[in-house]
C-alpha positions in Angstrom: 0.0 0.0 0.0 2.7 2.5 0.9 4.7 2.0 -2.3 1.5 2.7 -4.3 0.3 5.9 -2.2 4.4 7.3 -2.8 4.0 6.8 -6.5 0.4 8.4 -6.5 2.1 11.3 -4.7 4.8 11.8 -7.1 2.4 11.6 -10.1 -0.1 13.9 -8.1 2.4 16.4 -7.2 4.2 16.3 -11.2 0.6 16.7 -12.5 0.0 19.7 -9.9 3.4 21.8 -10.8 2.6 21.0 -14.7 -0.5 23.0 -13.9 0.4 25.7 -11.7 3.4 26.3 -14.1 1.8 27.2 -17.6 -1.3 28.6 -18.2 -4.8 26.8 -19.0 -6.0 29.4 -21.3 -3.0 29.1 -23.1 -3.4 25.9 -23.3 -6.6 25.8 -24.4 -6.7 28.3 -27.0 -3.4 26.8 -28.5 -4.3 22.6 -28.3 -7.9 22.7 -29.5 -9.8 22.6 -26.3 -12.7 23.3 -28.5 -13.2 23.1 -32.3 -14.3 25.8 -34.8 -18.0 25.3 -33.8 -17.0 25.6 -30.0 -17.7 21.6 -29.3 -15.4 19.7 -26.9 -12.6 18.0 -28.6 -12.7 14.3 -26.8 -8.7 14.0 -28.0 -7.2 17.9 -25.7 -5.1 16.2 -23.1 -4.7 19.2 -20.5 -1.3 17.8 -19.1 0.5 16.6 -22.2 -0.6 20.0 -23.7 0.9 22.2 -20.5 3.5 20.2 -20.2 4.8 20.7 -23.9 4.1 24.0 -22.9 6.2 24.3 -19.9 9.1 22.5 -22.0 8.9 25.0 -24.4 8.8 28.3 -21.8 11.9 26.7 -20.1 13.8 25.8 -23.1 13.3 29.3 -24.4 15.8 32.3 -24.2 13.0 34.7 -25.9 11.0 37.0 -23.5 7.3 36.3 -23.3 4.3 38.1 -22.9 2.2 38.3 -19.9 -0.1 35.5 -19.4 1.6 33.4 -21.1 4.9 30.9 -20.3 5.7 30.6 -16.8 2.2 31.6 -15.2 3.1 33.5 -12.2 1.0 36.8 -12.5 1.0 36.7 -8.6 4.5 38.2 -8.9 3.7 41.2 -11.2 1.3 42.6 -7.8 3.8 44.6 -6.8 4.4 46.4 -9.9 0.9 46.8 -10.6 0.4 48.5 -7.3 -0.3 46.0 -4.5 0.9 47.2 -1.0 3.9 44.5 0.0 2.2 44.5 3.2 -1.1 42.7 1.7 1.2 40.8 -0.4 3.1 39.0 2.9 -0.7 38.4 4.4 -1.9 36.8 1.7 1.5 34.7 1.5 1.8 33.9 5.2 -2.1 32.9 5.1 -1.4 30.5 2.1 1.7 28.9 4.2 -0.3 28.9 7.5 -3.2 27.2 6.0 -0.4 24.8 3.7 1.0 23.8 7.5 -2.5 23.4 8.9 -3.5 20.8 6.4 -0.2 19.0 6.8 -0.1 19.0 10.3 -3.8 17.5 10.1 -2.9 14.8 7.1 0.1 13.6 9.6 -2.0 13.4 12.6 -4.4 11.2 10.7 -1.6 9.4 9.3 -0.5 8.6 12.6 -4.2 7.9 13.7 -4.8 5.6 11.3 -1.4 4.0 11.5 -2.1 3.1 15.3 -5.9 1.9 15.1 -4.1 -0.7 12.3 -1.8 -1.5 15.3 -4.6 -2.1 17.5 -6.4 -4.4 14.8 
């Protein structure tokens, strides 16, 4: 079981940063999410698309234009005017609540790892 959860993991957390690393629309627009008469193409694979997406961006000496390549608009807040000190709250709420859930996933973990002791 453990073996099959680290490899879930691994392939959970590669899909995830594939993701959070390009952008959808970009995606979208450029791998036929839709066709010409705006019906679903059965065929767009989301990942495979990002990630040649992603390869491309990081392969790439070129500039590129916002919204596009490595999709990280969070950082361009500052320069569009957002007060640093609403930029650290929102950051420090995103890492509280990141060490929340963690905390609470290993305290299960360890719950469920000594009612399988008790069994």
């Amino acid at each position: 079981m453990r073996p099959t959860a680290i490899v879930l993991f691994i392939a959970g957390l590669a899909v995830q940063a594939i993701g959070i690393a390009t952008s959808f629309l970009e995606a979208a627009v450029g791998g036929g999410y839709y066709d010409s008469t705006y019906t679903y193409r059965m065929k767009f694979a989301p990942v495979w698309t990002q990630a040649r997406l992603l390869w491309f961006y990081a392969t790439s000496h070129s500039p590129v234009l916002i919204g596009r390549g490595f999709d990280r608009w969070w950082l361009l807040l500052a320069k569009a005017g957002v007060a640093h000190g609403m930029l650290w709250a929102i950051g420090l709420t995103e890492i509280a609540g990141a060490a929340i859930s963690g905390w609470m996933l290993w305290r299960s973990w360890k719950h469920s790892e000594s009612a399988a002791e008790f069994l």
